[in-house]
C-alpha positions as CSV (number, residue, x, y, z in Angstrom):
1,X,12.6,-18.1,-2.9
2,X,13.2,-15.2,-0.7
3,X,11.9,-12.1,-1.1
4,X,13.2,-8.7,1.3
5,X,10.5,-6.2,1.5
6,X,11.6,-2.6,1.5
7,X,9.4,-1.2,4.0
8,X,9.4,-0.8,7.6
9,X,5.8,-0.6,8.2
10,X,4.5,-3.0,10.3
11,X,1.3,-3.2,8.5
12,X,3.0,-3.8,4.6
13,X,5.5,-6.2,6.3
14,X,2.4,-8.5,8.0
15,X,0.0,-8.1,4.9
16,X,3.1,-9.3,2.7
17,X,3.8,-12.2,5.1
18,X,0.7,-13.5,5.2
19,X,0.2,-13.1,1.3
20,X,2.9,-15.3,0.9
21,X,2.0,-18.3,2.8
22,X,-0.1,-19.4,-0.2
23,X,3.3,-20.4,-2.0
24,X,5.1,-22.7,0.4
25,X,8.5,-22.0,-1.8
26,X,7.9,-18.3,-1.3
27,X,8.6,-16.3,2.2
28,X,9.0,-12.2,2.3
29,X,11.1,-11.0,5.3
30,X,12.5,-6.9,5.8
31,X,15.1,-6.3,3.9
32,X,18.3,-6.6,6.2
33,X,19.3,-3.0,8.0
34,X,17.1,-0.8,5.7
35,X,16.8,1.5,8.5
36,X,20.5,2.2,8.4
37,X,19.8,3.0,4.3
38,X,18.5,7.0,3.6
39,X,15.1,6.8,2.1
40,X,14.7,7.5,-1.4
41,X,12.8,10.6,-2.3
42,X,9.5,8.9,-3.6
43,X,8.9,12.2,-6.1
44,X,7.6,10.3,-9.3
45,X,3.9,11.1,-10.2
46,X,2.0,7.4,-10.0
47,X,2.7,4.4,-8.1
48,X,4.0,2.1,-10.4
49,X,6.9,4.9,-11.0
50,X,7.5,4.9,-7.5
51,X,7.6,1.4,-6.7
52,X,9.9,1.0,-9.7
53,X,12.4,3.4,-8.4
54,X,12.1,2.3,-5.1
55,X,13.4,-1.6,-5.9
56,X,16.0,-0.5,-8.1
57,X,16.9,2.2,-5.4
58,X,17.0,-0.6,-2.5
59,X,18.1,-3.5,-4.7
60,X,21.5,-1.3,-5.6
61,X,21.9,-1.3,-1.9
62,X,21.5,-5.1,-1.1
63,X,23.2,-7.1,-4.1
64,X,22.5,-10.0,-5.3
65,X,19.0,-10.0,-3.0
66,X,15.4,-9.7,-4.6
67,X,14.1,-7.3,-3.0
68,X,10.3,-6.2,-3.0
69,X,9.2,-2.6,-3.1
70,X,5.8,-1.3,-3.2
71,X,3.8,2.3,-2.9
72,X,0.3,2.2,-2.4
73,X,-2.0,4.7,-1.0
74,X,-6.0,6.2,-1.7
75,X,-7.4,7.8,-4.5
76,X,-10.7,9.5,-3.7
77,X,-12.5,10.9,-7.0
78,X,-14.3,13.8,-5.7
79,X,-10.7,14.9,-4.9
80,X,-9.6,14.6,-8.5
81,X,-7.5,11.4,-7.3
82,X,-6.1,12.8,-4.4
83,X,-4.3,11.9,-1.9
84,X,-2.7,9.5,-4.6
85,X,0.9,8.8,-4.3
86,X,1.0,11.0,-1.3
87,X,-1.6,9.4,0.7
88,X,1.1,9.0,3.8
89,X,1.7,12.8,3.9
90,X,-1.6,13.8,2.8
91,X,-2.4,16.2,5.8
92,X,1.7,17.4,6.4
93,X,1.3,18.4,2.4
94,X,-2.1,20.3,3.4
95,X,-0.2,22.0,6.5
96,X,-3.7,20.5,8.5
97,X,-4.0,21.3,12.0
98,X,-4.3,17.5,13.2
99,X,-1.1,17.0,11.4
100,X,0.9,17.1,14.9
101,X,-1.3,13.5,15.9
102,X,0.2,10.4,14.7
103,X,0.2,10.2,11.1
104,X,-3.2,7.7,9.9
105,X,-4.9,10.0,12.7
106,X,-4.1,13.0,11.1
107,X,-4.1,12.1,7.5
108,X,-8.0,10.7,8.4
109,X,-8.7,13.7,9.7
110,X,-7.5,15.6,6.6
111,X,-9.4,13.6,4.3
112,X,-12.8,14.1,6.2
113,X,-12.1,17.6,6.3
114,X,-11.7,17.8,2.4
115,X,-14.9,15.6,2.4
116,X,-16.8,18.0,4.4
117,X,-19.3,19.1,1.7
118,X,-19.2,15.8,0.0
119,X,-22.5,14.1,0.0
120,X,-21.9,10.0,0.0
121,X,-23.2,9.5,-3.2
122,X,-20.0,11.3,-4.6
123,X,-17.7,9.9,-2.0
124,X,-16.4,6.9,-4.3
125,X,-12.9,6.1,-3.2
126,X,-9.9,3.6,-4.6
127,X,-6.7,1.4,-3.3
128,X,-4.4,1.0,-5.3
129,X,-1.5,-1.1,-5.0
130,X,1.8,-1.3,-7.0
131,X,4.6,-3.5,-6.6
132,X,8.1,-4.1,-8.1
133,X,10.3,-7.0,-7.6
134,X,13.8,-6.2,-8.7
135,X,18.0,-7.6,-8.2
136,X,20.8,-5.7,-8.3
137,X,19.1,-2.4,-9.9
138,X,17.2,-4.3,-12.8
139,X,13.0,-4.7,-12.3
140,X,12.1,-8.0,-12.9
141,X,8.5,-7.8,-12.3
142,X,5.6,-5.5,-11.6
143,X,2.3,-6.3,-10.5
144,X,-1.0,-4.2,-9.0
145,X,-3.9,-4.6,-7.0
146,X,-6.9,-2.2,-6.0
147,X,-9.9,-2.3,-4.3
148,X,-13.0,-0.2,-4.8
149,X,-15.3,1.5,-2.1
150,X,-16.3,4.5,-0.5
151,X,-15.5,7.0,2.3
152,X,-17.2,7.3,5.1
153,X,-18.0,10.5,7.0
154,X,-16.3,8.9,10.4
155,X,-14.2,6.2,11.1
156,X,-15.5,2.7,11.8
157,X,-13.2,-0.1,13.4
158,X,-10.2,-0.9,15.2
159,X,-8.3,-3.2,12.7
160,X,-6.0,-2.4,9.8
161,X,-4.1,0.5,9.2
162,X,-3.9,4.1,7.3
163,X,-7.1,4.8,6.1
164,X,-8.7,1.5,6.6
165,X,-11.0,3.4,9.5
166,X,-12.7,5.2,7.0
167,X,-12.4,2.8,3.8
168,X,-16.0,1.3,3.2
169,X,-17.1,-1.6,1.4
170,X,-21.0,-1.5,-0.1
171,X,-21.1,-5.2,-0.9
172,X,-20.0,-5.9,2.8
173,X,-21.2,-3.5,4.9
174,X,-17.9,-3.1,6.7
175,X,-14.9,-0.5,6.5
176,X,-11.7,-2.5,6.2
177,X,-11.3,-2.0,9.8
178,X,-14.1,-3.9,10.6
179,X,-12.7,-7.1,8.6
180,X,-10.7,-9.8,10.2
181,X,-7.3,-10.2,9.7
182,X,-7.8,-12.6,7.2
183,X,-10.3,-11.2,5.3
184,X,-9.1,-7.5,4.9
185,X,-5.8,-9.5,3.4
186,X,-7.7,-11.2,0.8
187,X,-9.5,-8.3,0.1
188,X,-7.3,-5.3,0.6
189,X,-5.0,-3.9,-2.9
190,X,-1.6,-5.3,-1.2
191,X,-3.3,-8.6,-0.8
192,X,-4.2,-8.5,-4.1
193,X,-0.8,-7.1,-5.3
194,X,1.4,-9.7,-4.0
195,X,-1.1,-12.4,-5.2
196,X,-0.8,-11.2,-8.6
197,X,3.2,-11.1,-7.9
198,X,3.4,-15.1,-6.6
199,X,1.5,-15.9,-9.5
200,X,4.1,-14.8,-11.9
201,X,7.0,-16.2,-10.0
202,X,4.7,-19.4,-9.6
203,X,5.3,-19.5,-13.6
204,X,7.6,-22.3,-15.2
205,X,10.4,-20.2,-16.6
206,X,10.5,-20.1,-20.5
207,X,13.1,-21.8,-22.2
């Protein structure tokens, strides 16, 4: 079974990859010439919405493929869940002043700003993953994955992606940065996501 992933981060597209290898019948590529489709607007108010309309929106536009669609992103609770579904524009929204720095730089540096009076104690922070898995405009299936940890007060690490610099986990004494490869996959909410997605398609089919 092959599934096209509407993305083109680099980052989504590896973590998907590599999530798949568990399920030798089941390899996730790029969807075919997605950069020659316009983006959808990605305006619905949770992730499960978005990724919802995002599969339909790219699965009207490849028939006949099942194609893989996801939005993700960090919910921070001193921030009243914020940035939430727009964790990748977080500091363009906010007008910050690092915005003009490449994007994870920036948005980092808006989210330690808006952290500024936060002692750690209150700086309790979420992934959240949500992914939909549709053909021809119809969803077939959904499935989520989050991760729980805090944020830290400066980044920490080299690996990863987005946030991960700044994403700490207690129980391991790392950021997500800090992981290995493998590790931050098994651990991270798109790992999780897409293991709780090849576990459904791993189902017999009901007769």
């Amino acid at each position: 079974m092959l599934l096209y992933a509407a993305t083109t981060n680099p980052g989504k597209l590896r973590d998907f990859a590599r999530a798949a290898e568990s399920s030798p019948s089941i390899r996730v590529e790029p969807l075919p010439n997605i950069t020659g489709i316009p983006s959808p607007p990605e305006d619905e108010p949770t992730f499960e919405a978005n990724a919802r309309a995002k599969a339909i929106y790219y699965s009207l536009r490849a028939p006949n493929l099942l194609v893989l669609a996801d939005d993700s992103g960090l919910e921070v609770a001193a921030l009243d869940g914020a940035p939430g579904v727009r964790s990748a524009r977080f500091a363009a929204d906010l007008a910050h002043p690092a915005a003009s720095d490449t994007p994870d730089l920036s948005n980092n540096a808006t989210l330690l700003a808006a952290l500024l009076a936060v002692p750690e104690s209150r700086r309790q922070a979420r992934y959240r993953c949500s992914l939909a898995l549709a053909r021809n405009g119809e969803v077939l299936h959904t499935a989520e994955g989050t991760v729980e940890g805090l944020i830290l007060t400066a980044p920490r690490g080299t690996g990863g992606f987005g946030y991960d610099p700044l994403f700490f986990l207690p129980a391991l004494g790392r950021t997500m940065s800090e992981l290995s490869p493998a590790d931050r996959l098994a651990l991270n909410h798109r790992g999780r996501a897409i293991t709780a997605l090849l576990v459904q398609l791993n189902q017999p089919s009901q007769s």
